[in-house]
Structure formats: structure tokens, C-alpha cells
N, C-alpha and C positions, 0 to 999 in steps of 0.2 A: 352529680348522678343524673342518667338518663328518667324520662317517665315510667320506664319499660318496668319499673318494682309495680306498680299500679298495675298497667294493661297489659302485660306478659305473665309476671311475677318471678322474674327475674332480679338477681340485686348485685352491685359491686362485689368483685372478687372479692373471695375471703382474706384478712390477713391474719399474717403468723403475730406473733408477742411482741414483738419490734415497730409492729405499725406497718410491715411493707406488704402490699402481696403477696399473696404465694398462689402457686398455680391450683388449678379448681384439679378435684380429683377424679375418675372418671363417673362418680356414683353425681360429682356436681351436673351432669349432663341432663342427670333427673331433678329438678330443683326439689329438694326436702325431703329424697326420698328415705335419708337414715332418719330424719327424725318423724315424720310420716309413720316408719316401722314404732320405734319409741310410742310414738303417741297412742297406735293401736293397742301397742303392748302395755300401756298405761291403762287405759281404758277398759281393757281386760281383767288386770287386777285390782283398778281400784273401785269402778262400777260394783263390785258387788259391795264391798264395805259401805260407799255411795248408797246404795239402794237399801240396807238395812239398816242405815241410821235414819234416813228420809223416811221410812215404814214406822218405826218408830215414834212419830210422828201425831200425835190424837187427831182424829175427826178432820176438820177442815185444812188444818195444816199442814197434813198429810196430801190432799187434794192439791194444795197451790203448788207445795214443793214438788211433787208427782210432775202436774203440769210444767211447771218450771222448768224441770227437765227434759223436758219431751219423752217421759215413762207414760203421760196419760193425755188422753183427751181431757179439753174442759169437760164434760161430761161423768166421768172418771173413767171411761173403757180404755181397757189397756196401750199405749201404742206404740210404736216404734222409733221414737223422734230422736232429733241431736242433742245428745246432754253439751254439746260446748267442745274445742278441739284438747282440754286436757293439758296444756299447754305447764301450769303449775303446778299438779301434782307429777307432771312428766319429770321436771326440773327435780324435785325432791329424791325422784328414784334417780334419776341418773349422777345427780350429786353423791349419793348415799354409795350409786354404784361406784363411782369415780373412785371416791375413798376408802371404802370398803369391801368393795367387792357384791358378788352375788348373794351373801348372808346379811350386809346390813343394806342390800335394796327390800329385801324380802320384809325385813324388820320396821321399815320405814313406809310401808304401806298404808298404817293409817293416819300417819303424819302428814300422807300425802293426800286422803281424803279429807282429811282436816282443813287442810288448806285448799281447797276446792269446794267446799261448802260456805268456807267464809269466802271465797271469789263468787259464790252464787250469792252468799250474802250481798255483797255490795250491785251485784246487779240486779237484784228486786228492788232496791232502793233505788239506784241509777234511774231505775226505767220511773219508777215515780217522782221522783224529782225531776229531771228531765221530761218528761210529761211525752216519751219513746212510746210509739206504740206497735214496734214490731220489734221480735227478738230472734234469733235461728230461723227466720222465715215465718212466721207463725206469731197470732194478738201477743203483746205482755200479758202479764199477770195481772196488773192493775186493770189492764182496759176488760180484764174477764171475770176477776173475782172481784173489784175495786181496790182504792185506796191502802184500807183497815187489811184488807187478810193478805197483801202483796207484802205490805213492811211488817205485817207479825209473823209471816211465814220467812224472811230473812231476820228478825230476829232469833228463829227458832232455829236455823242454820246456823247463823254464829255460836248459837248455845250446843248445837249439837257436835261444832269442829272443837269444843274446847273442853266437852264429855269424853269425846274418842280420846284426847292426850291424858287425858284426869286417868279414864279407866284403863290408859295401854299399863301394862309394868316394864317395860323395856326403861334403864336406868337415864335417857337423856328425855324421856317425854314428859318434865318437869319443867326444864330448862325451855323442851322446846313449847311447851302451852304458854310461859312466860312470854317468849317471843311473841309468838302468835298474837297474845292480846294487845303489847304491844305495834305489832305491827294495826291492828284492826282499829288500833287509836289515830295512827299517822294516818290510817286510811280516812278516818273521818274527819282529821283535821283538812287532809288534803281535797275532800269533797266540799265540806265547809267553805276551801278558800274559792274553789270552782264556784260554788254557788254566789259567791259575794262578788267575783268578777263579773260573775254574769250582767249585778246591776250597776253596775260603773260605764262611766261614759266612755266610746272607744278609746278618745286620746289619754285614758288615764292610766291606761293596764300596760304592765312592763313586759319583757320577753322573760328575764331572769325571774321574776315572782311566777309566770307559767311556767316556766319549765321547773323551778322548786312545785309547784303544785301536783306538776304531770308525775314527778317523780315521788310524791307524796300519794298518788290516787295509785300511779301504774307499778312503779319501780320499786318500790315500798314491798309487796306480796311477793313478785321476783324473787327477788331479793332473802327476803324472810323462804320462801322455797326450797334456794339454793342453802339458806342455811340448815334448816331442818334438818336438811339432806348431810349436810356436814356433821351435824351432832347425832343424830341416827349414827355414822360411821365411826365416833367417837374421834373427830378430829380436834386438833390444838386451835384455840380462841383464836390464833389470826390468820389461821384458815378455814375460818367460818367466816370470821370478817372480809377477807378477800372474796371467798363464794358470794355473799349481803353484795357484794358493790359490785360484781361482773352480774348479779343479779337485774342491781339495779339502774346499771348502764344495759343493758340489753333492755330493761324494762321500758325506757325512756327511747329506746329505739325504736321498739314497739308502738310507744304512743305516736311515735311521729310517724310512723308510715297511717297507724288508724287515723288518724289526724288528714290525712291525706285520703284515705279511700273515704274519709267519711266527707269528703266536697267531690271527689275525682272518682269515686267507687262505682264498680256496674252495680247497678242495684238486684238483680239477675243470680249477685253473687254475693251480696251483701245483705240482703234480706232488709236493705231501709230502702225507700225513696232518695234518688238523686237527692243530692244539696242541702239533705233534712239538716246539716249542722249549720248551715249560711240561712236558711230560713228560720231558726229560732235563735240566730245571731248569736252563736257560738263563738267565745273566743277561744278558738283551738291554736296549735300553734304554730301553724301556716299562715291564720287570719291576724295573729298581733305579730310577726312577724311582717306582713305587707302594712299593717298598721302602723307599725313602727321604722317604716324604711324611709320615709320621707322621699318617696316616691310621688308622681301626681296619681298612679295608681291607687296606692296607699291613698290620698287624700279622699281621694272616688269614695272607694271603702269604707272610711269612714262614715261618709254622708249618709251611704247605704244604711249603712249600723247604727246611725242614728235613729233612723225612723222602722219603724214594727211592721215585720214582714204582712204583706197582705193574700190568704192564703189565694191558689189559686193564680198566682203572678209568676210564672214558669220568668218571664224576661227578667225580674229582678232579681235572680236567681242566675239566672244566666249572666247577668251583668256582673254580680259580686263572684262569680267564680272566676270571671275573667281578669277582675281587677286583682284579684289575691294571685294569679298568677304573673300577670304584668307587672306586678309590685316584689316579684322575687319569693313570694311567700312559701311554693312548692319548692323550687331548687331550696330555698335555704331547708326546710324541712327534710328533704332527702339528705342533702350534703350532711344539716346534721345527724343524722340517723347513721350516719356509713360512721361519723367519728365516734359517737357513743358505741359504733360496735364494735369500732379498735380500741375504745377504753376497754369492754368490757372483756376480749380477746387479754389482755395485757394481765387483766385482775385474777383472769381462769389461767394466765400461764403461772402466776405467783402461786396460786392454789394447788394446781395441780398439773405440775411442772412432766409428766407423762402424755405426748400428746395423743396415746392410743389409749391411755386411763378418759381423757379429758373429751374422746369424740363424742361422746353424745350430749356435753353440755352444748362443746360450739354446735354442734348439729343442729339443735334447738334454737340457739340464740341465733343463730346464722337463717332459720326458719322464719322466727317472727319480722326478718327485714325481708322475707320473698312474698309475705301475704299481699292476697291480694281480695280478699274479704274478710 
């Protein structure tokens, strides 16, 4: 794969269920523009459910979650901000629609805020653990409320995505709050293992334990998404199962391109600083990838990631982004990203074998490999 998914946001043709190509359609001329529509039309329906469970909210933790979203100023004065592109609860409704039609997308609304609130969940923690201090353009939460009111205002997320399935009565929001809390366990296993690479020395961290992790932090929620959506429609067990894994192949897709904009990203467009994941020695998965190529780049790399970025050092920064791509670490990234998204293409034709049912999954999944912030 070209660089051109980064600096364009363009991405390898689509393919059909077989693996091959297939020709772009004329709406591909606009990159994302069907699921671009989806996503606003996401946004529309789920934002309000979104905004009266967050209201809900007592006193402070009303305040961070507000902020969080960009519904407020620190301050608390109302404001306009970007709650985030929608991306999982989009997947919910178009699964639900897939299968069911426009009666069980409508039904599946607060399944889909549910899972959106536990994705705000894991990035109030994110940003503190990671010690991130810029989110949608705009401070984090920790760097404005602190520490203490950033991770009890995502605990209070999680509690409140798994209130909406308790109180819905539609007959699978049982099944699906089970999911869900499973899925929010893998998620923390999968953060857990991220944090514990962090402190291992570069030559010790494998490609196959990151990408189990990636797909544990990213692919995981996906996944869980696409199912939701499937038992909303009241689909048969292994076509829920099939939605889970082109979930969590497109998810893992995902991570690889973020992986990629987060060394290679405009910052313009991405709302971080150049190289923020090379300067707090990130093993993402373009960086153990050149780590692991046995390349002299790769070795460069390493040396680099030995020693603790010094801030204010733009050159070593520039050095390690050179060496992750000298070492193959970008191409293998992208190349893997184009397979995960012929896996994921493959799982969505099992599931829903209609490929005019099936447009707005791929649309979506075919989305998160054009990002380009």
C-alpha cells in the first residue's frame, strides 16, 4: 500500500468476499462519502439519548462528561464541540439495519449509545494513563479537571452504558448488556497488556502479543458493535458471530492506520503534536514491527527506545520516525491493514450475504482504512 491512506486519505480498492478487487463505485470518487452520511445520521439519533444519560449525571460528573464531549466549556458554558466521529454506535445501527431492517435500526438506538459511552469510557482513561494531553483538538479531561474526576467520570460512563441496556425492554437488551460487559473486560485486559509493554525493553515485545492486544483495546468494541446490532435484528448465534469478527478485523484495521497517523499524522488534522507516540516510546505497531525486522534500521530504533525522550528534541524524533520507516514498519502496517480488511470483507459476506443489505457496514469498515486523522 501507497502512503497516500495517511496524506490523501485514500486507501486500496475495495474487495469483494473472495479477496479480489472489485471496481470502486462511482460514490468511491468521494472517499467515505456513504458512510460520512451514516455517521451523521448516527449522530442525530444517538446524540440525544448520548446527552440525557450524560445530564444525568450529579454535580461534577456531569461537568467532565459534558466537557468530554465537547457539549461544554471547562467552564461549564454551553458549547459546540466534537463529541467523536460516531464510528461504533454507527456500526450498531447499520448491523441492526443489515438484518432487520429500518424497525430493528430504530430499536437499536440505545444499544448504540451504550456502546459509545463505554468507548468515551476507555478514552478518559486512555488519556490518563497515557498521560495525552490533547483530545478532538481541545486540553483532556485530566489535564482540566485532574486525575480523580477524569477516571470517575468514565467510570460513570460505563455505569451509565450498562443502565440504558438494564432499563431498555426490547427482548435481546439482556444478552446484549452481557456482551457489553464482557467486551469492557477484554478491553481492560487489552489496556493492562498495553501498559505492561510499555515497560519492557524494546527487544523483548513481539508483533503477535501487539496485535492480540490491538485487537483486545480496538477490535474488541467493533466487534461487540456489530454484534449488538445483530441481536437488536434478532439474528441466529453465528451471525452474530460472524458480525464480532468482520467487526474485529476491520477494528484491527483501524488500529493500524491510527498507528500510522499517530507517527506520520498532520497534527492540523489530528489534534496531537507530530510524533507524540515516538516521543513517549510507544510500542505501536509499526514501531515493533521495524523493531522486530532485523533491519540496521530496526536496530537504530531500538537504541532510540532505549533511552527517554528528552522533551524539546524535534531531531530525535525525526530520527525515530525515519528509522520505523526504513525498517519497513509503515508498508507492513498499511499492507497489514488492506488484509484485515479483506478478512473483515469475507466475515460481512458470511453474515450478510446481500451486498445491498450489507452497504453500510462495508462503507464503514472501508471508512476507518481512508482516515486520515
Amino acid at each position: 500500500m501507497s502512503e497516500s491512506i495517511v496524506e490523501t486519505g485514500e486507501c486500496p480498492a475495495p474487495v469483494s468476499s473472495d479477496g479480489v478487487p472489485r471496481p470502486r463505485r462511482a460514490a468511491d470518487d468521494s472517499p467515505g462519502h456513504e458512510a460520512v452520511v451514516l455517521l451523521e445520521r448516527t449522530r442525530g439519533v444517538v446524540d440525544p439519548e448520548l446527552r440525557a444519560a450524560v445530564e444525568s449525571l450529579p454535580g461534577q460528573l456531569r461537568r467532565v462528561a459534558l466537557y468530554h464531549f465537547g457539549w461544554s466549556h471547562a467552564d461549564g458554558t454551553p458549547a459546540a464541540g466534537n463529541a467523536g466521529k460516531a464510528i461504533r454506535p454507527a456500526l450498531v445501527l447499520a448491523a441492526a439495519s443489515a438484518l432487520g431492517g429500518a424497525e430493528a435500526r430504530t430499536a437499536a438506538v440505545r444499544a448504540a449509545a451504550a456502546v459509545e459511552l463505554v468507548h468515551n469510557f476507555t478514552l478518559l482513561h486512555d488519556d490518563v494513563m497515557d498521560r495525552d494531553t490533547t483530545r478532538r483538538h481541545r486540553p483532556t479531561a485530566w489535564t482540566v479537571f485532574g486525575d480523580p474526576d477524569a477516571i470517575l467520570a468514565g467510570d460513570a460512563l460505563q455505569a451509565l452504558a450498562l443502565r440504558l441496556l438494564a432499563d431498555d425492554p426490547h427482548p435481546a437488551s439482556g444478552r446484549a448488556a452481557a456482551r457489553l460487559a464482557e467486551c469492557v473486560i477484554e478491553l481492560c485486559a487489552g489496556q493492562q497488556t498495553d501498559t505492561a509493554l510499555e515497560q519492557r525493553a524494546p527487544g523483548e515485545v513481539g508483533l503477535d502479543e501487539v496485535l492480540a492486544m490491538a485487537e483486545a483495546k480496538t477490535g474488541a468494541l467493533l466487534g461487540c458493535a456489530c454484534a449488538l446490532g445483530a441481536l437488536y435484528a434478532g439474528a441466529e448465534d453465528e451471525v452474530v458471530a460472524a458480525l464480532d469478527t468482520f467487526g474485529r478485523q476491520a477494528g484491527l484495521a483501524f488500529q493500524l492506520i491510527d498507528d500510522v497517523i499517530g507517527i506520520w499524522g498532520d497534527p492540523r488534522r489530528t489534534g496531537k503534536p507530530a510524533g507524540a507516540d515516538l516521543a513517549v516510546r510507544k510500542k505501536s505497531l509499526p514501531v515493533v514491527a521495524a523493531l522486530t525486522s532485523g533491519t540496521p534500521a530496526g536496530t537504530e530504533l531500538a537504541a532510540l527506545y532505549a533511552r527517554p525522550h528528552t522533551a524539546g528534541d524535534s531531531g530525535d524524533i525525526a530520527r525515530a520516525t525515519v528509522a520505523v520507516e526504513q525498517a519497513g514498519g509503515r508498508d507492513w502496517a498499511q499492507a497489514e491493514a488492506a488484509d484485515r480488511m479483506a478478512r473483515a470483507v469475507q466475515e460481512l459476506a458470511r453474515a450478510v450475504p446481500a451486498p445491498e443489505a450489507a452497504g453500510g457496514l462495508l462503507a464503514l469498515a472501508e471508512f476507518v482504512t481512508r482516515r486520515s486523522s
